[in-house]
BARO-206449 format. One line per 2 residues: number of its first residue (from 1); for each residue x, y, z of N, C-alpha, C. Coordinates in steps of 0.001 Angstrom, whole numbers, plus 500000, padded with zeros to 6 digits. Example, Ala and Ser with C-alpha at 12.3 -4.5 7.8 and 13.67 -1.06 7.14 Angstrom:
# BARO-206449
1> 513190 494310 507800 512300 495500 507800 513200 496700 507800  512850 497750 507080 513670 498940 507140 512900 500030 507870
//
This chain:
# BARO-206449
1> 478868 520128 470835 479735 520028 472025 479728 521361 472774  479565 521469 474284 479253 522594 474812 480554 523250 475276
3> 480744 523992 475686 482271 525119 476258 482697 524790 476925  481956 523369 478109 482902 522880 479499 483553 521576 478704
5> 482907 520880 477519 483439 519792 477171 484583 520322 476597  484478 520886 475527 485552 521528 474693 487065 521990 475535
7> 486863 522838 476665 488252 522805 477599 488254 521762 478181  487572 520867 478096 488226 519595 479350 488765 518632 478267
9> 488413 518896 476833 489698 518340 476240 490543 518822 475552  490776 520277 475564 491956 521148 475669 493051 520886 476349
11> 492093 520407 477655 493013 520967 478901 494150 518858 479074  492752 517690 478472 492977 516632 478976 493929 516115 478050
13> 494041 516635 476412 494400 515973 475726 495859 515751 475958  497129 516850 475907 498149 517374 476549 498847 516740 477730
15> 497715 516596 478913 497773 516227 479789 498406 514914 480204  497087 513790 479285 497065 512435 479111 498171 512104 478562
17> 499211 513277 477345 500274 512661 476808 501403 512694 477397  501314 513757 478461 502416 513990 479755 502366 512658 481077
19> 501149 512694 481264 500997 511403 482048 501228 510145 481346  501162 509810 480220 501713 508450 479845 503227 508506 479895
21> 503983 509677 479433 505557 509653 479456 506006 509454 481023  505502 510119 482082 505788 509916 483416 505201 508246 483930
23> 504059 507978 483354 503637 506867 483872 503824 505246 482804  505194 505402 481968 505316 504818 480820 505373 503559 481570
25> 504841 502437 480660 505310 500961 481331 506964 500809 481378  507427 500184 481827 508621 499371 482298 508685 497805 481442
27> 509648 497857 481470 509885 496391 480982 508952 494832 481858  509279 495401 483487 508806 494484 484164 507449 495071 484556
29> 506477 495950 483742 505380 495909 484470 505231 498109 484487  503678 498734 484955 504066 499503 484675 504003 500698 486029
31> 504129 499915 487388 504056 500120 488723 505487 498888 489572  505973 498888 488496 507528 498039 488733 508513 499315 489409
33> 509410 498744 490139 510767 500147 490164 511181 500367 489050  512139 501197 489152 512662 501607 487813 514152 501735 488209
35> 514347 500303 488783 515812 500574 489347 516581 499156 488021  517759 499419 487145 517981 498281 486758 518363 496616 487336
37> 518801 496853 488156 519154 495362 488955 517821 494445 488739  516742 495160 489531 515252 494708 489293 514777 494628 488244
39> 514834 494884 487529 514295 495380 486079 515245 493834 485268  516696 493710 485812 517426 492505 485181 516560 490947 485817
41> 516181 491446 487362 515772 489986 487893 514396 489679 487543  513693 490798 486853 512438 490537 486687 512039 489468 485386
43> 513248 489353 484543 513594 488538 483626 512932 486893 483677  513554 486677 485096 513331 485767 485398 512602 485217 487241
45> 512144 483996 486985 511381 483373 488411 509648 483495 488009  509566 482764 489056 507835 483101 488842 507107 482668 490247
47> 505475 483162 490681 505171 482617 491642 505002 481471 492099  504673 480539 491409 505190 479143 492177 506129 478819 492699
49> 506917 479467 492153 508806 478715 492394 508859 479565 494135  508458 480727 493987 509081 481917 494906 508070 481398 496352
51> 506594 481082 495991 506025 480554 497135 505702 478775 497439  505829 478112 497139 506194 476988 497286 506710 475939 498452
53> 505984 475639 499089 506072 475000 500695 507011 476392 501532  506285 477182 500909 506343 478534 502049 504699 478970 503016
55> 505082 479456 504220 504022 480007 504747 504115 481596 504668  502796 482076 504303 502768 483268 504367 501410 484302 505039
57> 502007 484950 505669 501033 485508 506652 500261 486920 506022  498910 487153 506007 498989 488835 505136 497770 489154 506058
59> 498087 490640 506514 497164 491290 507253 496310 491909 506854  495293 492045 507214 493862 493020 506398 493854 492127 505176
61> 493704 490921 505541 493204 489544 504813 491922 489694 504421  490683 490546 505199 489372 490205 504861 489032 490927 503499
63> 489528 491423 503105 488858 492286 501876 489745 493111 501247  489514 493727 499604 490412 494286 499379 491790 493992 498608
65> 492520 494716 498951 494584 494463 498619 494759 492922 498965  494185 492639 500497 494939 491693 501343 494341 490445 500463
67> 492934 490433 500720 492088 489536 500349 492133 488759 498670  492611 490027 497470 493059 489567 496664 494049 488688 496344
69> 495310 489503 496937 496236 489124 496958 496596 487741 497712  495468 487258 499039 495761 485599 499108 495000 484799 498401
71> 494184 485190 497485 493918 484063 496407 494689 484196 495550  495331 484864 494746 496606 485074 493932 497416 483965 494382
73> 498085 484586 495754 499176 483667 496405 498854 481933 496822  497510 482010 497208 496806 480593 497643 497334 479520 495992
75> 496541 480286 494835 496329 479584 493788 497913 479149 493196  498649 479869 494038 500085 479718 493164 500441 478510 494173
77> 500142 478138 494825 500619 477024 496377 501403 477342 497478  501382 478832 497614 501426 478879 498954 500496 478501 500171
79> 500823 478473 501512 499696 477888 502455 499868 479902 502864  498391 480142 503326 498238 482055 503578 497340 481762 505057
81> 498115 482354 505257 497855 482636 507089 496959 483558 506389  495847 483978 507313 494630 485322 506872 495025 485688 508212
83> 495186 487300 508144 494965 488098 509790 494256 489173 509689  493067 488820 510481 492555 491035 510681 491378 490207 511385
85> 490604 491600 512037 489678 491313 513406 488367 490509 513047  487983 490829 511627 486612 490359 511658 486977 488843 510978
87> 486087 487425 511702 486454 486467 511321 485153 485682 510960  484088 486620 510117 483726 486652 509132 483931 486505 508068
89> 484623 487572 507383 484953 488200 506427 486238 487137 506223  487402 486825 507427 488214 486137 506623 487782 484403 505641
91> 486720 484004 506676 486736 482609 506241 485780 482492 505016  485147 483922 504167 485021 484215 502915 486582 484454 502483
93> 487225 485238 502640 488813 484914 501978 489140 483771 501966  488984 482892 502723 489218 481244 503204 488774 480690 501606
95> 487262 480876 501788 486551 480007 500829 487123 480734 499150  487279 482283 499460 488239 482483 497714 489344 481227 497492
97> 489863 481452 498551 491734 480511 498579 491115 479339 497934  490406 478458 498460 490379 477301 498567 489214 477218 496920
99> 488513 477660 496850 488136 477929 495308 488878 477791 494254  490138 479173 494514 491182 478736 493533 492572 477517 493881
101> 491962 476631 494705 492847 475365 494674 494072 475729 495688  493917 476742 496324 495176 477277 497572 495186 476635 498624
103> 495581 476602 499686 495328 476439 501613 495724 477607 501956  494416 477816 502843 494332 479461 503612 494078 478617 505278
105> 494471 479433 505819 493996 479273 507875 494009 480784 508167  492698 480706 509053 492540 481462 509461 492423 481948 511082
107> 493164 483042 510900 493666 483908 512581 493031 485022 512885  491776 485503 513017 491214 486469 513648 492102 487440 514661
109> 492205 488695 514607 492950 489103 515687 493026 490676 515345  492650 491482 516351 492630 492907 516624 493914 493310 516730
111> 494204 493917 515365 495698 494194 515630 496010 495680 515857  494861 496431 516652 495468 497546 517488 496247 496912 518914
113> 495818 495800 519462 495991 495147 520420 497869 494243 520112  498524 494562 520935 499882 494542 520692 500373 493178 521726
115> 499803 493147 522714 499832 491711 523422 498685 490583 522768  497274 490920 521417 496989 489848 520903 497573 489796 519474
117> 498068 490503 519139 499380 490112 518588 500270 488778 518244  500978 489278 519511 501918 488120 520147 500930 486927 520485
119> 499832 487112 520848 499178 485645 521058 499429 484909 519723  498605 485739 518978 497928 485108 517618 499694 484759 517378
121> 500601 485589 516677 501688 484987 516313 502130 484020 517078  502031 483287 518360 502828 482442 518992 501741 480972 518654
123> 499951 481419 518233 499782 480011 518056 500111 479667 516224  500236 480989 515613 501043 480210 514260 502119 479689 514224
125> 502851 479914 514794 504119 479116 514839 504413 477602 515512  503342 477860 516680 503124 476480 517085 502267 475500 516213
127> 501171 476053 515324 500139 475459 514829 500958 474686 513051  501699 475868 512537 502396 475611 511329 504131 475885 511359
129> 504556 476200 512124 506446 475975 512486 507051 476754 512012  505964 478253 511960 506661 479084 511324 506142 480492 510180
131> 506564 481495 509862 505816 482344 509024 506944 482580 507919  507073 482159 506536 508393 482455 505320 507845 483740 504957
133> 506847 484282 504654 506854 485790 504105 505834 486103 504896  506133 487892 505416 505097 488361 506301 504544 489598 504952
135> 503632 489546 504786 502761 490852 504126 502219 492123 505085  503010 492976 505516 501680 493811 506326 501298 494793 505249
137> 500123 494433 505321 499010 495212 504358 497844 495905 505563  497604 495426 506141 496197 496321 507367 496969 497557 507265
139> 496099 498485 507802 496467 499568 507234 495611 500816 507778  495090 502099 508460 494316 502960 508504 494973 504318 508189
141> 494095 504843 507015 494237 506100 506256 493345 507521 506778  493946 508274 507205 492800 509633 507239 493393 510070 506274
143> 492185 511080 505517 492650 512042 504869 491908 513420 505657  492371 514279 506577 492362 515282 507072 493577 516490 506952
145> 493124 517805 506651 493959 518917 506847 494062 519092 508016  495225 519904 508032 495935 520211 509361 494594 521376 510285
147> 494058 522186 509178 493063 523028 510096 491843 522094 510701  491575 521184 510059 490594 520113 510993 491172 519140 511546
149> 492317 519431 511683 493511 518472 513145 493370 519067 514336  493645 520171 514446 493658 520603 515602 493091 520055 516879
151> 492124 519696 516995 492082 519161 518427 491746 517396 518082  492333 516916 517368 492167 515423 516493 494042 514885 517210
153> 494313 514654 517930 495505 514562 518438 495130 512561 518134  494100 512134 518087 494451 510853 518829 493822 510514 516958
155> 493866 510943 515948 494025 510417 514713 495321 509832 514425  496732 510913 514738 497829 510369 514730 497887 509178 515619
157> 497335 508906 516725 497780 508081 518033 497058 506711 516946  496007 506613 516472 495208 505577 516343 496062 504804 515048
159> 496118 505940 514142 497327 505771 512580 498761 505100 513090  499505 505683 514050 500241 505156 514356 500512 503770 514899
161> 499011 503616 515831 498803 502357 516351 498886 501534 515328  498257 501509 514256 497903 500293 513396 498875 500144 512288
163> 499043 501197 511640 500340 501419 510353 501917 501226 511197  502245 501350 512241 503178 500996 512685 503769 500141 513817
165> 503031 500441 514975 503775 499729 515983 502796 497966 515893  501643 497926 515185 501703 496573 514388 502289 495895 514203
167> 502741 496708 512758 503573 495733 512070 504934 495379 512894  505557 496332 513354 506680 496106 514276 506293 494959 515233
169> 505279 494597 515636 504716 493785 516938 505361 492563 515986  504361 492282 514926 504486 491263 514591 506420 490870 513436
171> 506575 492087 512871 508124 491669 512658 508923 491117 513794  508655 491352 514956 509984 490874 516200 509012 490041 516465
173> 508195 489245 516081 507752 487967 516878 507754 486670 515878  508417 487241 514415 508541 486397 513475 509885 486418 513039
175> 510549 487355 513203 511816 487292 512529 513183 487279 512852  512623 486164 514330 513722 485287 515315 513369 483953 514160
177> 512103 484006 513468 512649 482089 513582 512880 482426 512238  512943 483301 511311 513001 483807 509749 514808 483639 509756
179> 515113 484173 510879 517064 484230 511057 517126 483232 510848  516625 482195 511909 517364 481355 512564 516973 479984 511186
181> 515925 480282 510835 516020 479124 509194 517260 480050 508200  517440 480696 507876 517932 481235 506623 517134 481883 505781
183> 516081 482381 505838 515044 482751 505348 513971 483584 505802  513589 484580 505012 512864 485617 505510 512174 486631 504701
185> 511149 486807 504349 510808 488302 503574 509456 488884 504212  509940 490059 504676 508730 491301 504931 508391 492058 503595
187> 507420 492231 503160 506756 493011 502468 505881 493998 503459  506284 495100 502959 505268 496769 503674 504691 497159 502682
189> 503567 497616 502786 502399 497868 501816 502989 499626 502146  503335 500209 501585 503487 501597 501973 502244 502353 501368
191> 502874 503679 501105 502282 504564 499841 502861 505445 498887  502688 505608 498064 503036 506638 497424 503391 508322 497436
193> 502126 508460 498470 502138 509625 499084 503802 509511 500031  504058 508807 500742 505163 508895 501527 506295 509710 500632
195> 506263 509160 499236 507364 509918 498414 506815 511265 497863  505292 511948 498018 504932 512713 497163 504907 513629 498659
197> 504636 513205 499821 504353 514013 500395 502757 514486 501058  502058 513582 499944 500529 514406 500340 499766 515016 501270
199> 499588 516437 500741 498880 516857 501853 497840 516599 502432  497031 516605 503477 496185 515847 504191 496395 514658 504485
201> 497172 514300 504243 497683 512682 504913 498680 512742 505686  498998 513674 506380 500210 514042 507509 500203 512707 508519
203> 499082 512190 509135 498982 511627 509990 499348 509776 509201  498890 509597 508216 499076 508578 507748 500551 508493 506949
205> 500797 509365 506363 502272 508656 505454 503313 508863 506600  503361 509982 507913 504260 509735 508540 504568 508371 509746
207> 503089 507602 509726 503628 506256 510109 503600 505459 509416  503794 505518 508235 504147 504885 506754 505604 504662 506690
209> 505937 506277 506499 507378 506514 506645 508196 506229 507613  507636 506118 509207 508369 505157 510655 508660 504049 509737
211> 507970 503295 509217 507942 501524 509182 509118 501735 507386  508841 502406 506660 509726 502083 505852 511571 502413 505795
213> 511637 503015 507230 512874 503694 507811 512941 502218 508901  512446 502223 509415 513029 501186 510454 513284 499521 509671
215> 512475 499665 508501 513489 498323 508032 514083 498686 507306  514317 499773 506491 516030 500392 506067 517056 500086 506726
217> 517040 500250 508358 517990 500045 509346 518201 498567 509694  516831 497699 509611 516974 496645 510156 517761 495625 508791
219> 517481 496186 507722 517848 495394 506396 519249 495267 506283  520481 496087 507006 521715 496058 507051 522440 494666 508045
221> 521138 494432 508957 521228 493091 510283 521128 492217 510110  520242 492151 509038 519456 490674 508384 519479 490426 507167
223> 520735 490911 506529 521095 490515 504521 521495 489125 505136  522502 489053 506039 523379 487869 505813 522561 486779 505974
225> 521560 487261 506829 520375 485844 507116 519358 485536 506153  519858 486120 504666 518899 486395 503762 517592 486236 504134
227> 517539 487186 505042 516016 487937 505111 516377 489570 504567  514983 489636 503681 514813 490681 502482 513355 491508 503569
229> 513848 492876 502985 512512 493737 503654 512175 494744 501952  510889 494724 501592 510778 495162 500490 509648 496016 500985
231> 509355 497522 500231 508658 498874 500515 507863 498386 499456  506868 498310 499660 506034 498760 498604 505219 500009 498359
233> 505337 500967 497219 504612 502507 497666 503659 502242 496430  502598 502149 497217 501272 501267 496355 500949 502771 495733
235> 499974 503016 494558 499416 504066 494378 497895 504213 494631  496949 505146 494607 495836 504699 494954 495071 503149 494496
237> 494440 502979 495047 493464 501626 495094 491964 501859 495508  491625 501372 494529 489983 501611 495032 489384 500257 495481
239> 489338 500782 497037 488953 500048 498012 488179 500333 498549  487285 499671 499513 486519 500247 500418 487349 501410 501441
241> 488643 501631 501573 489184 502534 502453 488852 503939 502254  489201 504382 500400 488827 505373 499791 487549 505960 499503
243> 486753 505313 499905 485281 505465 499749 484774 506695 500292  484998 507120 501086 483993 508090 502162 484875 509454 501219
245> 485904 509395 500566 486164 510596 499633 485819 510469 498190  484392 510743 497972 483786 510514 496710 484682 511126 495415
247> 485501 512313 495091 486283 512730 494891 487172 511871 494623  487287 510574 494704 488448 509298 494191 487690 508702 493234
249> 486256 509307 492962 485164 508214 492177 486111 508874 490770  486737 509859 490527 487137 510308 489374 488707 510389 489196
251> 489208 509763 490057 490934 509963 490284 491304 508571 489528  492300 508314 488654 492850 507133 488570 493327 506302 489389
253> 493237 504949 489891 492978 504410 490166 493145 502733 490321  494185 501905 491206 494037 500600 490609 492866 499964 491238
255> 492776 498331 490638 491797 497843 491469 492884 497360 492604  491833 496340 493211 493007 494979 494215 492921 494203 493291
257> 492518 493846 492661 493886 492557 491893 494790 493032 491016  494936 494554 490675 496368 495240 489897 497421 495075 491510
259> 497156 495484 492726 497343 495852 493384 497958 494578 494104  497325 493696 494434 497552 492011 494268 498736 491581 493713
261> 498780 492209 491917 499656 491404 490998 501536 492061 491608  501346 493587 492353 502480 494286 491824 502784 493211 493321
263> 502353 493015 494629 502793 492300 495701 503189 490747 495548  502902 490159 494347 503137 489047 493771 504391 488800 493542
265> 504571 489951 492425 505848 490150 491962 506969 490651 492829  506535 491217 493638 507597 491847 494814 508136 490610 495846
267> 506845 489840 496012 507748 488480 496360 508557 487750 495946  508296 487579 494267 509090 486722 493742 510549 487369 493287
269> 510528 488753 492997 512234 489338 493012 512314 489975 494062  511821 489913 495229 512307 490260 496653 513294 491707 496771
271> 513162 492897 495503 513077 493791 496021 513408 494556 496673  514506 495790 496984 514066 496631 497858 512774 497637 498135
273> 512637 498375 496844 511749 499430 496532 510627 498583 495319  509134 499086 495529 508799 498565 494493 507776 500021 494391
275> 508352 501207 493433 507163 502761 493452 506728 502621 492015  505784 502902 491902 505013 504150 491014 505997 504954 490215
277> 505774 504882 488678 506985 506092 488152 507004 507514 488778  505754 507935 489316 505517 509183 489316 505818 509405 490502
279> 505978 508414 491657 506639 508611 493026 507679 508644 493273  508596 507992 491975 510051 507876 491744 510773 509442 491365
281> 509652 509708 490687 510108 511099 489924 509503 512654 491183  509276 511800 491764 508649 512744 492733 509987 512995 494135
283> 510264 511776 494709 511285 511943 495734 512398 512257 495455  513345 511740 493801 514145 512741 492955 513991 514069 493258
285> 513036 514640 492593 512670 515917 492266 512730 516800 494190  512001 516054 495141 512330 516374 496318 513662 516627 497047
287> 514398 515372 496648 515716 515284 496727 516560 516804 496556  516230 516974 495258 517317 517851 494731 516792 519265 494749
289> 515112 519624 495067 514790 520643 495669 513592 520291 496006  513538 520841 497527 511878 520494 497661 511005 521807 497695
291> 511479 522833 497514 511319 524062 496782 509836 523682 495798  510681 523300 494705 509630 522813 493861 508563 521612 493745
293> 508943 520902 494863 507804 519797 495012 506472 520286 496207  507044 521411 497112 506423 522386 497676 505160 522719 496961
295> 505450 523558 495747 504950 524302 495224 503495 522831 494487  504328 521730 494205 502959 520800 493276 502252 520383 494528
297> 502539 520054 496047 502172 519862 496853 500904 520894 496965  501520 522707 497147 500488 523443 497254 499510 523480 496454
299> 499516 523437 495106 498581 523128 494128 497477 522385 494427  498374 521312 494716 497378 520062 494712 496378 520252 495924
301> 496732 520746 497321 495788 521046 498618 494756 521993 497668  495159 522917 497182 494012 523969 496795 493074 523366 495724
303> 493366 522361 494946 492568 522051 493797 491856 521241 494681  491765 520155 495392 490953 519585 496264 490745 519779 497400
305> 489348 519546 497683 488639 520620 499121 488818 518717 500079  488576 519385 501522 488884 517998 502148 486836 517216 502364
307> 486946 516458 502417 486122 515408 502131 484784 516005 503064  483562 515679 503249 482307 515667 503778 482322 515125 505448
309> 483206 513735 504898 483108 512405 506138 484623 514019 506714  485691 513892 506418 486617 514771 507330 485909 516291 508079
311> 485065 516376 507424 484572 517933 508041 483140 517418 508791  483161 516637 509053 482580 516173 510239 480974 515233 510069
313> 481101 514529 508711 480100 513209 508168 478491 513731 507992  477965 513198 508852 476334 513837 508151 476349 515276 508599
315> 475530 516011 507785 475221 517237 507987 475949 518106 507017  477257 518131 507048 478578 517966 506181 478112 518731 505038
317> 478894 519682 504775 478320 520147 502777 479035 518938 502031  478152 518585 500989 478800 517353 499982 479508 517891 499218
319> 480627 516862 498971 481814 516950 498299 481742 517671 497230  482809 518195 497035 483093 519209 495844 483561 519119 494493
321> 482594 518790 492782 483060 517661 491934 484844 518445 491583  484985 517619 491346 486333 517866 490547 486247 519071 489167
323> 486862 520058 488945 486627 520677 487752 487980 520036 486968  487767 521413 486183 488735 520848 484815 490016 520523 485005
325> 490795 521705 486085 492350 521486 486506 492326 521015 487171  491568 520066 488358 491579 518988 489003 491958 517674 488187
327> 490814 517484 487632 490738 516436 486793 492363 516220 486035  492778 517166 485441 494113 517261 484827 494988 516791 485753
329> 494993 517833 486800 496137 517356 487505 496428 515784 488215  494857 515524 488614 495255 513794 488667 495428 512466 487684
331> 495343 513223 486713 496047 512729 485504 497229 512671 485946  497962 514356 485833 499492 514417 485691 499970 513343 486673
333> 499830 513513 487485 500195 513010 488925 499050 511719 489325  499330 510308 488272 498933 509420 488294 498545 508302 489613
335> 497729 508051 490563 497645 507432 491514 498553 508232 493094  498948 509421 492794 498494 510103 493736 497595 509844 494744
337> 497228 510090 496063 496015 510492 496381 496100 512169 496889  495160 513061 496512 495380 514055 496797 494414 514763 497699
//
């Protein structure tokens, strides 16, 4: 055994036993909250019962989180609206659904576009009488530092477009008729980072964080109409999104159908919060000083260099492998993205 193996399990062994205590399973699962109420309702229900002559709509349907997650939901008997631009790709999601014995329809629709939007939502409602759970899952991630922001002004504009005023498009064009039945659930695909903070993702967790604040506010309007708004702060996922930062080829990691299962479950106990232990223990720890979450924040920018594709794609010096206290630290700090 040579001198780099030997410290990388010095350094991993320790590590791995700190990250299982922070990242311990839960009763209900091991990317469940860790709030008890939830933890009591998780006891009981299941997905059939919860989707069941319900319609449900999920965005960034073609592949991925979304795409898993409506054959999951298809096979349990919900009917799954598919939404995102390429309508290709959805009516392969189509043919998953309907494989595993579901009903999927499919809605093509550019959802930077905020008046086709409102189209597409006005012919689901005419076409099926209605949307019972909205999923927004579409989603666009940079990972850029602030020193290669600088003249990148319209990364925020584009992030914002899609991670927020989206989903907002389509919450107020569904959740007049969600009141007006008695019934209602938004699911937000958040992140994790929103509670950790991550650096280089300035532009993405802060329109993460718009959308999980504005149905905080809206959730006080719409209890009585039992309509439910549930956060989800996903942890990484290896998706095609993460790709262009090779540097995730070694980070832990869910797939989409772990990723699938935790949005399953968030439907069926409807949820406020559904985090990551280590995101839980992270906005705590912020809470009560961010002093010290500062400091794991700074760490973490310096142990990882920013990506090839962020410093400007071909030509680009290639990515930088992970060494030993890298590797550790995305241990410690389980599904992170850093």
């Amino acid at each position: 055994m040579g001198l780099r193996d030997r410290l990388t399990r010095m350094v991993s062994a320790p590590t791995e036993t700190v990250s299982k205590v922070l990242n311990r399973p839960t009763a209900a699962g091991r990317h469940c909250p860790l709030y008890p109420l939830n933890l009591l309702e998780n006891l009981r229900g299941n997905l059939e019962d919860a989707v069941r002559d319900r319609v449900i709509m999920i965005t960034g349907a073609s592949s991925g989180i979304g795409a898993a997650t409506a054959k999951q939901l298809g096979a349990a008997g919900g009917t799954v609206v598919l939404v995102a631009r390429g309508a290709e790709k959805l009516e392969e999601t189509k043919a998953l659904v309907r494989e595993a014995g579901g009903t999927a329809h499919v809605y093509p629709c550019d959802l930077s576009d905020l008046d086709a939007i409102a189209t597409m939502c006005d012919q689901v409602v005419a076409d099926l009488g209605g949307v019972d759970i909205l999923v927004n899952n579409a989603g666009r991630s940079i990972r850029r530092s602030l020193a290669l922001s600088y003249d990148r002004l319209h990364d925020y504009q584009r992030t914002m477009q899609l991670n927020y005023f989206a989903p907002v498009q389509l919450m107020l064009k569904l959740l007049p008729g969600m009141r007006e039945r008695g019934f209602g659930h938004i699911v937000n695909v958040s992140s994790v980072g929103v509670q950790t903070r991550a650096p280089r993702f300035g532009a993405y967790i802060a329109s993460k964080t718009a959308l999980d604040t504005l149905c905080d506010a809206w959730q006080a309007e719409t209890r009585t109409d039992d309509v439910r708004f549930t956060t989800v702060h996903m942890a990484l996922v290896r998706t095609p999104m993460i790709e262009a930062t090779t540097i995730y080829d070694r980070f832990p990691a869910l797939t989409p159908e772990d990723a699938a299962e935790i949005l399953c479950r968030a439907i069926i106990h409807r949820p406020r919060r559904v985090s990551p232990p280590f995101g839980s223990f992270a906005s705590f720890a912020d809470a009560v000083s961010p002093q010290i979450m500062d400091r794991v924040r700074s760490r973490g920018f310096q142990l990882f260099d920013d990506s090839s594709a962020a410093k400007g794609g071909e030509g680009a010096p290639p990515d930088e492998p992970i060494g030993v206290q890298g590797k550790a630290f995305a241990e410690l700090t389980r599904g992170v993205h850093w």
